[in-house]
Every structure is written in structure tokens, then in C-alpha cells.
BAKOL-513108 format. One record per atom (N, C-alpha, C): residue in three letters; x, y, z. Coordinates in steps of 0.05 Angstrom, whole numbers, plus 32768, in hexadecimal, padded with zeros to 4 digits. Each point is the difference from the previous one (the first is absolute). Layout:
% BAKOL-513108
alaXYZ ...
//
This chain:
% BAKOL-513108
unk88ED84F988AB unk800880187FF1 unk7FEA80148000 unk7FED7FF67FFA unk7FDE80157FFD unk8000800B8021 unk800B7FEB8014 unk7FF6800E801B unk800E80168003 unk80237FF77FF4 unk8013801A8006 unk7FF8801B7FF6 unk7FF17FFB7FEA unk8004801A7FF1 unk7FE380138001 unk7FED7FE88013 unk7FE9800C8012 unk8009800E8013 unk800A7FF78013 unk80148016801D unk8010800F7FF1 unk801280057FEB unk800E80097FF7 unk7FEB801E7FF5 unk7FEB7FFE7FF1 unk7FED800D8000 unk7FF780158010 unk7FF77FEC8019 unk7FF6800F8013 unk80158012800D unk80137FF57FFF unk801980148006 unk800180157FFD unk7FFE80037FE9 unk800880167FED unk7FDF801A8002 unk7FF47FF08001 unk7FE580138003 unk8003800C8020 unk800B7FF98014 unk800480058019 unk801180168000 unk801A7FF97FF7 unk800F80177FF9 unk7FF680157FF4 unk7FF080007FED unk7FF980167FED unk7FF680078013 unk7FE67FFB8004 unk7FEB800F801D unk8006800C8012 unk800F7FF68008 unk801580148021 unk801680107FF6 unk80037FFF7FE3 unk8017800E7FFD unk7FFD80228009 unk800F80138005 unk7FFD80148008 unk7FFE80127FE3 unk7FEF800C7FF6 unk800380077FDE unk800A80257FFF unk801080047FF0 unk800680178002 unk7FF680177FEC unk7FF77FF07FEE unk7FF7800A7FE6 unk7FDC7FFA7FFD unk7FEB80087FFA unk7FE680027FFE unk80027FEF7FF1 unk7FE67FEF7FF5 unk7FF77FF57FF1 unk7FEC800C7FF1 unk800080017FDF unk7FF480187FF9 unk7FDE7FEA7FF6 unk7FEE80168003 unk7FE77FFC7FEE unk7FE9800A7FF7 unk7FF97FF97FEC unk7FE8800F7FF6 unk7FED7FF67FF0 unk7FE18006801D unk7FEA7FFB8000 unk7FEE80108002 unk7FE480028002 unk7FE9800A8007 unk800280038021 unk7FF58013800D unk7FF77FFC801F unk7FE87FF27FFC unk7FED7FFE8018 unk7FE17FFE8002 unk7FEC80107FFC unk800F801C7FF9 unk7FF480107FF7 unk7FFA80017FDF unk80127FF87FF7 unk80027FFA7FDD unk801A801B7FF6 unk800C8003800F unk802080147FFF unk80137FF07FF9 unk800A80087FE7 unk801A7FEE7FF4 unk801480098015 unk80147FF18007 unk801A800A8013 unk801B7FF27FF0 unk801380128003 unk80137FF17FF8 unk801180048010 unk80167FE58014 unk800F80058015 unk801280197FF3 unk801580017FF6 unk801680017FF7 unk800080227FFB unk7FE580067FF9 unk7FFA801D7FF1 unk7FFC80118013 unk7FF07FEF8013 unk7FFA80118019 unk801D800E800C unk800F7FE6800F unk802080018006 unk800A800F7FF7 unk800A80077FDE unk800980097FEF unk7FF680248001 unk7FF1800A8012 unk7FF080177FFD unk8014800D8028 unk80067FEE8009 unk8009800A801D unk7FF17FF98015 unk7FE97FEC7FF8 unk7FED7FFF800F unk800F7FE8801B unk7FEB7FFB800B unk7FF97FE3801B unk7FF17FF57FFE unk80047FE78005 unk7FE77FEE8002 unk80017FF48014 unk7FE97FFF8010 unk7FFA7FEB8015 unk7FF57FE47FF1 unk800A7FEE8011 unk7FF17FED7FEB unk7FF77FEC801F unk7FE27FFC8005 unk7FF97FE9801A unk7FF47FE97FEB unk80107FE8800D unk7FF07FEE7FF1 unk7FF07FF18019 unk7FEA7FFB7FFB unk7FEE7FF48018 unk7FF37FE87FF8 unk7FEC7FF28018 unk7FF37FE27FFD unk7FEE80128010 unk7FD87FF37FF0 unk7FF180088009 unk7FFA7FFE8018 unk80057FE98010 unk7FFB7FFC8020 unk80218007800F unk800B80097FF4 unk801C80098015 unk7FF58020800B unk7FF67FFB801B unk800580118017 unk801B80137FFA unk80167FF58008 unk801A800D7FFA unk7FFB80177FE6 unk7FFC7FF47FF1 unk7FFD800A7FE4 unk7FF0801E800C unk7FEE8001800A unk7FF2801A8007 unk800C80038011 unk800E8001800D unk800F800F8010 unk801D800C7FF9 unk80037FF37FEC unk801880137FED unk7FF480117FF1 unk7FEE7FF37FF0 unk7FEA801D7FF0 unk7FFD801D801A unk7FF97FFC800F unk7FF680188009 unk801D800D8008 unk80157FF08009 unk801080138004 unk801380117FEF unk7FF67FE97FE8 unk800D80117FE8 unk7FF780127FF5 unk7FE280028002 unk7FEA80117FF7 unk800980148008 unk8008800C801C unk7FFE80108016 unk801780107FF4 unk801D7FEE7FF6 unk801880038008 unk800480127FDB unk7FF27FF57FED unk7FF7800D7FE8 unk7FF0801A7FFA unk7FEE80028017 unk7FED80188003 unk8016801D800F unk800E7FF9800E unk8016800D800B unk801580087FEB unk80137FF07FF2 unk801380087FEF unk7FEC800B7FE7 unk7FF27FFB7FF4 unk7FEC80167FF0 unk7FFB8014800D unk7FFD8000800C unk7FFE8024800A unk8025800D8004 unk80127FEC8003 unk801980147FFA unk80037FFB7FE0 unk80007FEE7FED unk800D7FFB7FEC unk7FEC800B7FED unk7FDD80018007 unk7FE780027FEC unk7FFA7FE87FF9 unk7FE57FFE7FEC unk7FF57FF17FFD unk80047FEE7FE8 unk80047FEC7FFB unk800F7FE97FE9 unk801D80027FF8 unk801280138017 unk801D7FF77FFC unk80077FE18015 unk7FEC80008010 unk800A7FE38013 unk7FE17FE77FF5 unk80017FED7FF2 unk7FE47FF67FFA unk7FFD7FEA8017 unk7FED7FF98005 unk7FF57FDD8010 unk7FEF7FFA7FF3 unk80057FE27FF3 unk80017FE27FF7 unk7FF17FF6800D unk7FEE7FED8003 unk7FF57FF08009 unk7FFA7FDD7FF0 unk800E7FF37FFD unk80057FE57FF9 unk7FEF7FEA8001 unk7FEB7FED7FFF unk80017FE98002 unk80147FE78009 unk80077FF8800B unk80147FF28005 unk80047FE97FE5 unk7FE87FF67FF9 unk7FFB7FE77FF2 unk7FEB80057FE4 unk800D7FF97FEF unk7FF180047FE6 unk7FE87FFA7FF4 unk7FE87FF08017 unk7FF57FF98007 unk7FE4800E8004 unk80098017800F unk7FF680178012 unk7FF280177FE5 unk7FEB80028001 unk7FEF800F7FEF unk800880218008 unk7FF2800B7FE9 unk800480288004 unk7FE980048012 unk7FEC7FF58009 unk7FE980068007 unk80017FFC801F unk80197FDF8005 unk7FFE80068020 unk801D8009800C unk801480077FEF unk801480128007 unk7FE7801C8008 unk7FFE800D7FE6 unk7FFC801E7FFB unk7FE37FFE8025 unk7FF17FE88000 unk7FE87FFE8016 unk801780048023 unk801B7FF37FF8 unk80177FFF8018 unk800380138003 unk800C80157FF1 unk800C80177FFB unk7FE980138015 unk7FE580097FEC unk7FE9800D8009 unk7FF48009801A unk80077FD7800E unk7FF07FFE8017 unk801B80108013 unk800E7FF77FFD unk801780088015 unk801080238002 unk7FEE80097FE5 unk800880218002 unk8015800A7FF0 unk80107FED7FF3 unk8017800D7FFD unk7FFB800F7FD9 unk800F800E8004 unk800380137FF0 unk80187FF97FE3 unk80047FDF8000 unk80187FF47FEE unk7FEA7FF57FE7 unk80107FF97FEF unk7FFD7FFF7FE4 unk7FF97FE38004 unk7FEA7FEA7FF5 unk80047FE9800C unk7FFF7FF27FE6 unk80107FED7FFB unk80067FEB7FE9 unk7FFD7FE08009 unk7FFC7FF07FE9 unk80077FE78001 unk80197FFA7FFF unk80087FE08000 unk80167FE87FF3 unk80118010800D unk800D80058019 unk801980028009 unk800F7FE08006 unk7FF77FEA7FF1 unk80137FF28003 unk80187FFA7FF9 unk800F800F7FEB unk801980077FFA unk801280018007 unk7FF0801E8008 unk80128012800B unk7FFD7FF88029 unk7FEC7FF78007 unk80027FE6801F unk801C7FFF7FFF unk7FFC7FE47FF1 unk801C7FF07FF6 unk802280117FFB unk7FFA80147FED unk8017800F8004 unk800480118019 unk7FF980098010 unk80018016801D unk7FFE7FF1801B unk7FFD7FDE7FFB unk80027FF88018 unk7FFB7FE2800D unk7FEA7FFB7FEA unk7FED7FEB8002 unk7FE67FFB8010 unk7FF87FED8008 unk7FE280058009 unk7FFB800A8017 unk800B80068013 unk7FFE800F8015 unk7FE6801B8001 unk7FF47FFC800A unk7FED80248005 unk80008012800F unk800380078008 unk7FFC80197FDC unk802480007FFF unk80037FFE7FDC unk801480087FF8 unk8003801A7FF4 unk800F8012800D unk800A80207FFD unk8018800A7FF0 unk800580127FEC unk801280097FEE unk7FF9801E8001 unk8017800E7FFA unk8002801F7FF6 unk80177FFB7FEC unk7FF9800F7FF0 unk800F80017FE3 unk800080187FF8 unk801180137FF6 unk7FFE800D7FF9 unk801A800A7FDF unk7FF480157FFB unk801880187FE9 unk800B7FEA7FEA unk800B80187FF5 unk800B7FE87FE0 unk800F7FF28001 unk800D7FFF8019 unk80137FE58001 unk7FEF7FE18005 unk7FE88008800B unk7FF17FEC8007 unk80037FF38017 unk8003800C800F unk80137FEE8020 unk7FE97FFA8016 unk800D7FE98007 unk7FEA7FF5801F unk80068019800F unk7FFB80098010 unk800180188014 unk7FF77FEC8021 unk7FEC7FE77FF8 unk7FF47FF78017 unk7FF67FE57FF3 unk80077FEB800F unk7FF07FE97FF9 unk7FF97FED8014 unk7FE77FF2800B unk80097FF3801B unk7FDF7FE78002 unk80087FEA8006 unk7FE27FF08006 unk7FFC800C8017 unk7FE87FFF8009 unk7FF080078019 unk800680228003 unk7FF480028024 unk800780238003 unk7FFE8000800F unk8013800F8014 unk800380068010 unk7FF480278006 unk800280078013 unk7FFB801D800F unk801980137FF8 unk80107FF37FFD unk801F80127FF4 unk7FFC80047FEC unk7FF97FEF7FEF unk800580017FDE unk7FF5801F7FFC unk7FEC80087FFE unk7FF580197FFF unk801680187FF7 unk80137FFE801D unk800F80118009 unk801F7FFC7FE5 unk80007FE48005 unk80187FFF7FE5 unk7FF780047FF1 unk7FE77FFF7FEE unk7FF980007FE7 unk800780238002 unk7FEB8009800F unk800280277FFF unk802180027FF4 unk800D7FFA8012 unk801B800E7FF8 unk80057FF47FED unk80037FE47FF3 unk800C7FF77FE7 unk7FF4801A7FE9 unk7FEE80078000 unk7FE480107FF1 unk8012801D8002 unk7FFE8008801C unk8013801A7FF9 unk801380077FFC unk801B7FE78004 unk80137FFE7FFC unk800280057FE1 unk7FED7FF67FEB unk80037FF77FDE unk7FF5801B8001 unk7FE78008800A unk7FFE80227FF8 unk800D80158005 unk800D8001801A unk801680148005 unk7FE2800F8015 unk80088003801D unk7FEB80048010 unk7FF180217FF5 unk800D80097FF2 unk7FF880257FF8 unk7FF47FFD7FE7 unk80027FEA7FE6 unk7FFE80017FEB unk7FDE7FFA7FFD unk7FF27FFD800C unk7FE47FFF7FFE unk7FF080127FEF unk7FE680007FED unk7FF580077FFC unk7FE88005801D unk800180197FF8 unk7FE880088017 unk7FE2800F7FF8 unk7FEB7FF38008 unk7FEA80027FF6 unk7FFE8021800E unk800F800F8016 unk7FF180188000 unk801C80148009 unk800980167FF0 unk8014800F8006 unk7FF8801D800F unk8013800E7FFF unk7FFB801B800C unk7FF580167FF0 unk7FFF7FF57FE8 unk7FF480107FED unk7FE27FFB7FFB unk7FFC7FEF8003 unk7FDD7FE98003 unk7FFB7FFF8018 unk7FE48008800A unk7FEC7FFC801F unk7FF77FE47FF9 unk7FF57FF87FEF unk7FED7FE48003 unk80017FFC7FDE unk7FFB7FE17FFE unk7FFA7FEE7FE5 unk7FE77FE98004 unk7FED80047FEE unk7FF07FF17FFB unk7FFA7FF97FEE unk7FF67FE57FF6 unk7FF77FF67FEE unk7FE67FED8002 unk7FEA80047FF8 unk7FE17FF78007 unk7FF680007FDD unk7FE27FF38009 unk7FFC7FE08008 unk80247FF07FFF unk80017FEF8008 unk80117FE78008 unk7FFF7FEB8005 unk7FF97FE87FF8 unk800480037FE2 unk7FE7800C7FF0 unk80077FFF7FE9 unk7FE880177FEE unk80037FEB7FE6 unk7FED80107FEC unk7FF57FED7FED unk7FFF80117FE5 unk7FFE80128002 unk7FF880177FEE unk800E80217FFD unk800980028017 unk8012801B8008 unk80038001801D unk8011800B8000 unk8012800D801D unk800080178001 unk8007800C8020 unk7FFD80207FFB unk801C7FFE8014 unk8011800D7FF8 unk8020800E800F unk7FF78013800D unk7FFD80038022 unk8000801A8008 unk80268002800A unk8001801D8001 unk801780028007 unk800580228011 unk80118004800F unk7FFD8017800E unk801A800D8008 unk800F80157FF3 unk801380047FFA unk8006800D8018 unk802180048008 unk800680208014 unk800880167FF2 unk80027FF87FDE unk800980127FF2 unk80077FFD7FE7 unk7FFC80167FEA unk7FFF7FFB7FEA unk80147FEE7FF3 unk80007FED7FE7 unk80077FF77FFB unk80007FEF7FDE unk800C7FF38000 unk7FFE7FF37FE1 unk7FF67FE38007 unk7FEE7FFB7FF8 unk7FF47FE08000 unk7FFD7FEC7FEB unk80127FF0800C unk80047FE77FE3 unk7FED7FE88015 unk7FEE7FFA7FE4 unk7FF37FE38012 unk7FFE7FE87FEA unk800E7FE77FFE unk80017FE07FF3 unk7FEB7FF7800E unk7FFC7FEF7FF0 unk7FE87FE88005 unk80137FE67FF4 unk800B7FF0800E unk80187FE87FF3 unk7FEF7FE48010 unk800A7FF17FFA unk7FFD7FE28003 unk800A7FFB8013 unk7FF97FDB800B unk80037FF88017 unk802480007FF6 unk800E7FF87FED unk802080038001 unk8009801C7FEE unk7FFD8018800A unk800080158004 unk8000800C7FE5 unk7FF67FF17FE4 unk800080097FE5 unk7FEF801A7FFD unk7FFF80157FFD unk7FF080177FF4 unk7FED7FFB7FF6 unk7FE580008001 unk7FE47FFC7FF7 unk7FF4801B7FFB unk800780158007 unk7FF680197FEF unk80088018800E unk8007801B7FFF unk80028014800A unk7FED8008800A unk7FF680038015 unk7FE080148008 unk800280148001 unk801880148009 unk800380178006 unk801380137FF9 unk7FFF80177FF8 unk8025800A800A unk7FE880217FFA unk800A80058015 unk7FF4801C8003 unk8011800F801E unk7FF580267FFE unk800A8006801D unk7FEE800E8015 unk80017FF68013 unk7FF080028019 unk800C801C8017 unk7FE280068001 unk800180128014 unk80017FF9801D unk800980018013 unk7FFB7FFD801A unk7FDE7FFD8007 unk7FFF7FEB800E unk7FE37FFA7FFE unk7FF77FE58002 unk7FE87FF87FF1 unk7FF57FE38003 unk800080017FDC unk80007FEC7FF6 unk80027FEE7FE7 unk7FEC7FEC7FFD unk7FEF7FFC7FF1 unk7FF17FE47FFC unk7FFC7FFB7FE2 unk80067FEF7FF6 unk7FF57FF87FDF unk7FFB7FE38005 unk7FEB7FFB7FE7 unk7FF87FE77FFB unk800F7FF17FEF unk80057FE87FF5 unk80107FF77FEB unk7FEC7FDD7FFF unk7FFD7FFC7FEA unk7FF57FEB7FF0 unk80187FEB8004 unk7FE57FEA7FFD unk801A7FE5800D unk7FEA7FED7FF3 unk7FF67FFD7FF2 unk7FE97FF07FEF unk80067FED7FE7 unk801280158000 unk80187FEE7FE0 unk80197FEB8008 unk7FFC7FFF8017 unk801A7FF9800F unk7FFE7FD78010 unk80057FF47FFD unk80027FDB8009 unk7FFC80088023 unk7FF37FF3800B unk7FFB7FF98019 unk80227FF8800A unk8006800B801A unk80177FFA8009 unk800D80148014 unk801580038000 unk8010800B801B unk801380137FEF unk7FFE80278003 unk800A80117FF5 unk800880178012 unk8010800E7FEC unk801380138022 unk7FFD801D7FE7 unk7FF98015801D unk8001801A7FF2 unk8015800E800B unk801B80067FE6 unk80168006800F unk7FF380287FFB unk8007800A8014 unk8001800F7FFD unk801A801B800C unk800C80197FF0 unk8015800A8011 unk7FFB80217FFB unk8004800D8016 unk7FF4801A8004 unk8019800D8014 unk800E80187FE9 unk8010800C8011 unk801D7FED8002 unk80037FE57FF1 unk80187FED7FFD unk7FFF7FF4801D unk7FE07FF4800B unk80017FF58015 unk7FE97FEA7FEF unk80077FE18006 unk7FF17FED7FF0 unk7FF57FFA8015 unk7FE97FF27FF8 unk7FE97FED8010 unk7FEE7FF37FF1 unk7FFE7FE28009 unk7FEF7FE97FF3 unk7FE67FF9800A unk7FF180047FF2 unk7FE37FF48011 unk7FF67FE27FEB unk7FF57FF08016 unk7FFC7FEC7FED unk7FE27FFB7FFA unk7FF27FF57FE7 unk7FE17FFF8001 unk7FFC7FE77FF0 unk7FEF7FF5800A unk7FF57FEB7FF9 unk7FE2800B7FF3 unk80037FF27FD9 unk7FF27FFC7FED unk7FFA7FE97FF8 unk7FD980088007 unk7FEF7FE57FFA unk7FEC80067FE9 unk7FFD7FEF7FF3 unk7FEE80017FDF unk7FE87FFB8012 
//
């Protein structure tokens, strides 16, 4: 009887693992950076998530990173910056912030890197590496889920991604009313300086909001001449972490994102 309900067990954990999931699994933790995240809130805002879960010696595993890196650095420039995010996982709960965030570093990529993806492993696929998910919007929906990677995936994930955004609905970091956007030091510690360079006068609204897009203070609302723009703004009072300056000029928006360190 104990043996049946051992295979009977394992059964059932098999099934869960390969099941195909349609719905996200929600959660909320710290990154490695010390940034509270909450799945659900993010979703709940219209956002994406990439989510790679990796093993420190999986080869493979870097070779989906970079192509996702690549494939993320691309749709940010049509959608802007923190409407599509990348995840970077631990596979195993095991796995410290110090040699994720050391994984993350050495290899370049530009994703958010966390522990204990063993959970959520388990729900998206099971142990396979690298295990891959897109999730996105308030319904909470898989958009993409798959063990290993292939050279295609890239290409489905893009469209699942623009398909949920609607290929025109993008935030765009630079319109016809704006020449150029900058934001320096990057990350910064103490203040930032916004340059900005208009084609023409205008009304300027600028947020400073959180990594799940909450409002953290007004910086701006003033009107601009055709020209160049620069102000400083204080960031000293503010938790170490990952923040977006929405800004919209003329009823054309754009996101820049900046990373604040104590």
C-alpha cells in the first residue's frame, strides 16, 4: 500500500511539472538587489515578465540569456523601458543572491536577478534548463512557457509580447516632438540630472514611480521652450532599487529607467 501511494505520488508531481500552465503563479519577494516585488501587482499594472530560470553550470542556460537579453533590448526600444521586465531565477533554493546576482554580472545581462526559483521550477515545467515563462496583464496569463531553448523561441516569445501589447500600443522613449532623452549618473546615489531636447514648445509632466509603476513623487510639470532642458532631482531619500521616470510632453509618453544605490 505505502509503495502504491509512493508511485501514486510521484505521479502526480510528474503531471503537475509538465503540465502546460495557463495562469502565472503569483509572488512576493525581495530581488538580490534588496527590491520588494510583487508578482500579481506588477501583472495587474499591464506589464510582462520574462521570467529565465537557470543552473549555474548550464551552458544552455547562457545561451538563452543572451538571446533573451538581445530579444528584450529590442522590444524596449518599441514598448520603452519597464513595460516588458527580465527575471532571472535560481533554479534551486539552494543557490545564494551573491552567485546568482555574480551569474547575472559576469554574463552581461541587464535582468533583475533573484533567488529560490524552486516553486515556481516546479510549476512552469520542472527541472529541465533553463526553464522559460512570459506572463503577463491582469488576467495573469502564460503568454510562453517551455524547458530548454531553442533558436525559435525568441521569435514566438516577440510575437506572444506583441500580440498582448497590440504591435502600435508601445510606449516610446523618443517622439517627434523630443530629439533625445537622457538620464546620468546611472545608476546614481544622490541625484540625477534629466537632459532633454525638445522640437518644440511644450507642457512637461515628469513621475518618478516604482519598480510596479506606484507614483513616488511628481518632479516636474512646467512649459518648455524649444530647445535643450536639464534639471537635477535628489534621490537620497529614496531605498536602493529599480525606478522609472515616466515622463509626457506634448501627450507623447516616455519611460526611462534608473537604478538607485545608497
Amino acid at each position: 500500500m505505502k509503495t502504491r501511494f509512493i508511485l501514486l505520488s510521484l505521479l502526480l508531481i510528474t503531471v503537475f511539472s509538465n503540465a502546460q500552465q495557463t495562469t502565472a503563479i503569483d509572488f512576493s519577494m525581495d530581488d538580490c538587489n534588496g527590491q520588494m516585488h510583487h508578482l500579481y501587482s506588477e501583472l495587474d499594472s499591464g506589464n510582462v515578465v520574462i521570467l529565465e530560470f537557470f543552473m549555474l553550470s548550464c551552458n544552455g542556460c547562457i545561451v538563452a540569456g543572451d538571446a533573451l537579453e538581445a530579444m528584450h533590448h529590442d522590444l524596449e526600444m518599441q514598448y520603452g523601458e519597464g513595460k516588458i521586465r527580465f527575471y532571472h531565477f535560481g533554479y534551486s533554493n539552494t543557490y545564494t543572491c551573491s552567485s546568482i546576482s555574480n551569474w547575472v554580472t559576469t554574463n552581461g545581462y541587464s535582468s533583475t536577478p533573484f533567488d529560490s526559483g524552486g516553486t515556481q521550477v516546479a510549476y512552469y515545467g520542472g527541472m529541465g534548463m533553463p526553464t522559460i515563462a512570459v506572463v503577463a496583464g491582469s488576467a495573469h496569463d502564460v503568454l510562453f512557457t517551455n524547458v530548454g531553448f531553442s533558436d525559435s523561441d525568441t521569435d514566438t516569445i516577440a510575437t506572444a509580447i506583441k500580440s498582448f501589447l497590440g504591435t502600435n500600443a508601445g510606449i516610446q522613449n523618443e517622439s517627434s516632438a523630443i530629439g533625445s532623452i537622457e538620464v546620468f549618473p546611472n545608476p546614481c546615489a544622490d541625484n540625477f540630472t534629466l537632459s532633454l531636447v525638445t522640437k518644440e514648445s511644450g507642457m512637461l509632466r515628469l513621475e518618478l514611480t516604482d519598480i510596479v509603476g506606484k507614483k513616488v513623487q511628481v518632479l516636474a510639470i512646467e512649459k518648455l521652450e524649444k530647445g535643450i532642458w536639464n534639471q537635477s532631482f535628489p534621490v537620497n531619500y529614496l531605498s536602493s532599487g529599480i525606478y522609472f521616470i515616466k515622463g509626457e510632453f506634448n501627450d507623447k509618453i516616455f519611460l526611462k529607467k534608473i537604478s538607485i544605490q545608497e
